[in-house]
C-alpha positions in Angstrom: 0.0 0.0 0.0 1.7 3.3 -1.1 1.7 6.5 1.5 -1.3 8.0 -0.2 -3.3 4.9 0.0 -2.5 4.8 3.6 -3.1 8.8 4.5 -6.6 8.0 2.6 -7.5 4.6 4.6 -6.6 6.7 7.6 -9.0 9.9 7.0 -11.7 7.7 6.1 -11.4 5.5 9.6 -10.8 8.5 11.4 -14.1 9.8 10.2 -15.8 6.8 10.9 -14.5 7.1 14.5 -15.7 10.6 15.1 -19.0 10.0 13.2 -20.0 7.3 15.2 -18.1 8.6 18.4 -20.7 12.1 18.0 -23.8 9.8 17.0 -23.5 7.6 20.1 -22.3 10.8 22.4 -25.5 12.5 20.9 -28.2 9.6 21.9 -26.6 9.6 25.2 -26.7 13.6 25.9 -30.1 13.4 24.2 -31.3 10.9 27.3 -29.0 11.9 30.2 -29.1 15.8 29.4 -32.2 16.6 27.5 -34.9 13.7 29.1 -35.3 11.9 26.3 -35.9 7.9 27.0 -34.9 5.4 24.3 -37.1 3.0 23.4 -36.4 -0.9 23.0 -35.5 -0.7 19.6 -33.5 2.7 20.0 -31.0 0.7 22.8 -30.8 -2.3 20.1 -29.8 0.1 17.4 -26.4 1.6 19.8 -24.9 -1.6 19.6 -23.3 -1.1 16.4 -22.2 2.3 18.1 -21.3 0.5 20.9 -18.9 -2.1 18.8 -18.1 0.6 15.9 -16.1 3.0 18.3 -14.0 1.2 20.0 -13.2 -1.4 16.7 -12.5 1.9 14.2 -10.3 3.2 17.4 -8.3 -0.1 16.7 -8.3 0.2 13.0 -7.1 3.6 13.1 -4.3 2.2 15.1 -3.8 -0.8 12.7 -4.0 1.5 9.8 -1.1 3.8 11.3 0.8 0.8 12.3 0.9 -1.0 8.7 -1.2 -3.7 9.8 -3.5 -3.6 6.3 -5.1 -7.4 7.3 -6.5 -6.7 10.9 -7.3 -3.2 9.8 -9.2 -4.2 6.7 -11.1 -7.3 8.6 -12.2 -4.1 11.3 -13.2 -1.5 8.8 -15.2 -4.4 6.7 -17.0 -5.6 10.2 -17.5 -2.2 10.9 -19.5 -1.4 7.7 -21.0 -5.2 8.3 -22.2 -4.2 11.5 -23.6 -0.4 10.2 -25.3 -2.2 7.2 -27.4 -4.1 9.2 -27.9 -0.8 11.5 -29.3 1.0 8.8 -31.5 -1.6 7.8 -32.6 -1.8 11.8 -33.0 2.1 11.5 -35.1 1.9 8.6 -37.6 -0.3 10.2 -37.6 1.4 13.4 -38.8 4.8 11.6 -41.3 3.1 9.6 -42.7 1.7 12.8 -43.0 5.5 14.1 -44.3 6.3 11.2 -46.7 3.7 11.3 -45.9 2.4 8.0 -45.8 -1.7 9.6 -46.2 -2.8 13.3 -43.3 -3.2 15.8 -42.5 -5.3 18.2 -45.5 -5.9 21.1 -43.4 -5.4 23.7 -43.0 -1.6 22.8 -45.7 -0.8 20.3 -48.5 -1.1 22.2 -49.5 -4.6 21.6 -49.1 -7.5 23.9 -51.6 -9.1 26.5 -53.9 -7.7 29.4 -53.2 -9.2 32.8 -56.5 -10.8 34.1 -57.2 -11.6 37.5 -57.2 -10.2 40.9 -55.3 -6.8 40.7 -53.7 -8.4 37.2 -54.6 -5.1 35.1 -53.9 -3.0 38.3 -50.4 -4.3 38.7 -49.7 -4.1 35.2 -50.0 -0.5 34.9 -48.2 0.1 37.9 -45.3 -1.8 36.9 -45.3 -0.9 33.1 -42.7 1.8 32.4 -42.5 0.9 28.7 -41.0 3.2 26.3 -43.0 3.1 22.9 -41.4 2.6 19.7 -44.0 3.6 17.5 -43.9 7.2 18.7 -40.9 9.5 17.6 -40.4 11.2 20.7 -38.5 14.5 18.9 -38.3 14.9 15.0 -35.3 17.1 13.5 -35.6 18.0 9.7 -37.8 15.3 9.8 -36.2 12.7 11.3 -36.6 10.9 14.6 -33.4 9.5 15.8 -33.9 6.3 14.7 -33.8 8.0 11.2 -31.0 9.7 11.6 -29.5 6.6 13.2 -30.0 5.0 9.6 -28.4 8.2 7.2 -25.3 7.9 10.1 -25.4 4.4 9.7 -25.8 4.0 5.4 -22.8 6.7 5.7 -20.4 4.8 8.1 -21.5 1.4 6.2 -20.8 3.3 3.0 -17.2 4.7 4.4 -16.2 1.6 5.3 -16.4 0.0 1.9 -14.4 3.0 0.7 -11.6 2.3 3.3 -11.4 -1.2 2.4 -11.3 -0.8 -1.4 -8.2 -2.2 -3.1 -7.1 0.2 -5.7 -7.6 -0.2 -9.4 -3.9 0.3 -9.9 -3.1 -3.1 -7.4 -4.8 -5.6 -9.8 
């Protein structure tokens, strides 16, 4: 790999790292700062976050260190693991926008307790976040879709980091 094609893997991980270093930073000053609660789906969709920080951290350093296997096999799980985010994303806003149903467990679905104080307890005990309700839209998009542009852009990043070079055929 010649210096150029190394400065170039090395932006494009490093911007992977700070994009989903500020998406993940957001959701969690969005809930801890501003109130917001995240929803079942909403804590699914941070694991990619959750793996992608600290695995483009390491890829940065493989990158800078030569290391073009373990670096590549990072960057392309990375974008792996982002693909299937923004596919997760994509669903999760069209349950908000009540384009197909969600999972009962956080769309408002699921059984009535019967019996004595069943119901009662229920609703004392139920502290359920819905998913099918966008708690804040910006430009138009709940978080879960902008989860899904970060995600197509990190996923599409990655593919760009781990592209071999026409002139190395």
């Amino acid at each position: 790999m010649t210096s150029s094609e190394t400065d170039h893997r090395q932006r494009l991980t490093g911007l992977i790292f700070l994009l989903a270093l500020a998406s993940i930073v957001s959701a969690l000053a969005f809930e801890h700062i501003g109130g917001y609660r995240p929803c079942p789906l909403c804590l699914t969709q941070r694991y990619a976050y959750y793996f992608g920080v600290p695995a483009a951290l390491l890829a940065l350093l493989a990158v800078r260190a030569g290391w073009r296997l373990p670096a590549t096999l990072l960057i392309a799980a990375i974008g792996l693991a982002f693909f299937a985010n923004a596919g997760l994303g994509v669903y999760h806003s069209g349950v908000e926008w009540h384009w197909w149903q969600g999972p009962t467990g956080c769309s408002g679905g699921g059984s009535i307790a019967t019996g004595a104080g069943g119901l009662l307890g229920a609703i004392a005990e139920a502290d359920v976040v819905r998913c099918d309700e966008a708690q804040l839209r910006i430009l138009g998009l709940s978080f879960a879709g902008w989860s899904a542009v970060v995600s197509i852009l990190i996923a599409v990043l990655s593919l760009q980091a781990i592209r071999v070079p026409r002139s190395n055929y």
